[in-house]
C-alpha positions in Angstrom: 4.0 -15.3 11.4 4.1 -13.3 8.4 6.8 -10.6 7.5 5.9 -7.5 4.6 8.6 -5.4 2.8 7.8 -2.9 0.6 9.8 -1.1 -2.1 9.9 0.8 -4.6 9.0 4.4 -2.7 10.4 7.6 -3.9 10.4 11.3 -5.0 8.6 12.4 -7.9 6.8 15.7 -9.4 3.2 16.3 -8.9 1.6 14.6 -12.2 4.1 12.0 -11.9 3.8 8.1 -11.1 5.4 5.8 -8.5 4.5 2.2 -8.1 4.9 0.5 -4.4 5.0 -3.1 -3.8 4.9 -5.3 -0.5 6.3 -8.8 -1.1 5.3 -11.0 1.8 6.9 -13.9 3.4 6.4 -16.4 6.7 3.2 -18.2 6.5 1.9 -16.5 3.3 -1.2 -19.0 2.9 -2.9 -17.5 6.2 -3.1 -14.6 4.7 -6.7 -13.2 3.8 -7.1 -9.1 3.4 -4.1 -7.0 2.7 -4.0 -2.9 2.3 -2.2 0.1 1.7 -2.0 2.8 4.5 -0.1 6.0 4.6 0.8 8.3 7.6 1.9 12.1 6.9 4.1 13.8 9.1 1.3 15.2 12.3 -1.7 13.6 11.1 -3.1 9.9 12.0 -2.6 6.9 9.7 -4.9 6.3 7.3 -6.7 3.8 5.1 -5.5 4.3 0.9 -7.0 0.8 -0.5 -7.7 -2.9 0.8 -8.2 -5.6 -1.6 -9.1 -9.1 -0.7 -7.7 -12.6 -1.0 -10.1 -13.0 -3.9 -8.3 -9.7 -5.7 -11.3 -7.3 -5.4 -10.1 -4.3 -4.3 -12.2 -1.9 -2.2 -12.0 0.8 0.1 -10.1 3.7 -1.9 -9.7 6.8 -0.3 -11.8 9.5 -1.9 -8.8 11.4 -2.0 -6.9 8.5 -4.4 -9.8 7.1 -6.4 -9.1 7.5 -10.0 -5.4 7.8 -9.4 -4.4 4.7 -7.1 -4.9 1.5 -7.9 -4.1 -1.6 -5.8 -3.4 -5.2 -7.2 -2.4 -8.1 -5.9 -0.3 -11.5 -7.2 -0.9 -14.6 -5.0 1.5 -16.8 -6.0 4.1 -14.0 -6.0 3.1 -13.2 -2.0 3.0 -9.4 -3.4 0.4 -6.5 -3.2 1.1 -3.5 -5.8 -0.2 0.4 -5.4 0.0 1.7 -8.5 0.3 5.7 -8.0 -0.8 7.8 -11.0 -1.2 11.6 -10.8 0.7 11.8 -7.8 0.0 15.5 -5.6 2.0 17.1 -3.0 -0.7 15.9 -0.6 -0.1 12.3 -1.3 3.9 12.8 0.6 3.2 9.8 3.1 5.2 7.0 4.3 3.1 3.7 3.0 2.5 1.0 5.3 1.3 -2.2 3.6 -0.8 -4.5 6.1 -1.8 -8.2 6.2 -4.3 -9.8 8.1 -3.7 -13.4 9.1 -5.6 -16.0 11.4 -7.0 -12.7 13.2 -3.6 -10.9 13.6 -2.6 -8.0 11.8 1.0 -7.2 10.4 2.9 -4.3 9.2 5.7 -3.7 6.8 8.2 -0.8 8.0 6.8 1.5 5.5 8.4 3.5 2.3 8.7 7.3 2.2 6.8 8.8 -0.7 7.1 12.5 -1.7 5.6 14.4 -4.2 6.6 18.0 -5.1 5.1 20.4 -6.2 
């Protein structure tokens, strides 16, 4: 099995910058794919960036492209989402996500808010 924790969410002014990270633990070398998701408050969760094993990143949300930018760190287990430009809009708790050996995992999520 493989167990996420992210940190580093937090309040911050529209214009400002957070950056999110998800260290992963368990049975790290099964991992392939790993992502960033958010979910606001009434609306459905949804996809901000994946990036591969390989550390390509694809799959930005139109609404974060240009200000998002996910990374990731193999032998540290850890997947970054660097937030730049940060709107009201973006006031989400992030979930990262792992796939491994066809299963998919979840980290508890971090609260981000941006204020206007």
């Amino acid at each position: 099995q493989v167990q996420l924790a992210e940190s580093g969410g937090g309040s911050v002014q529209a214009g400002g910058s957070l950056r999110l990270s998800c260290l992963a633990s368990g049975k790290t070398w099964t991992i392939g794919g790993m992502a960033w998701y958010r979910q606001a408050p009434g609306k459905e969760r949804e996809l901000v960036a994946r990036i591969t094993r390989g550390k390509i990143p694809r799959d930005y949300a139109d609404s974060v492209k240009g200000r998002f930018t996910i990374s990731r760190d193999n032998d540290k287990n850890m997947v970054d989402l660097q937030m730049d430009n940060l709107r009201p809009e973006d006031t989400a708790v992030y979930y990262c996500y792992a796939s491994s050996s066809g299963f998919d995992y979840w980290g508890q999520g971090t609260q981000v808010t941006g204020s206007a």
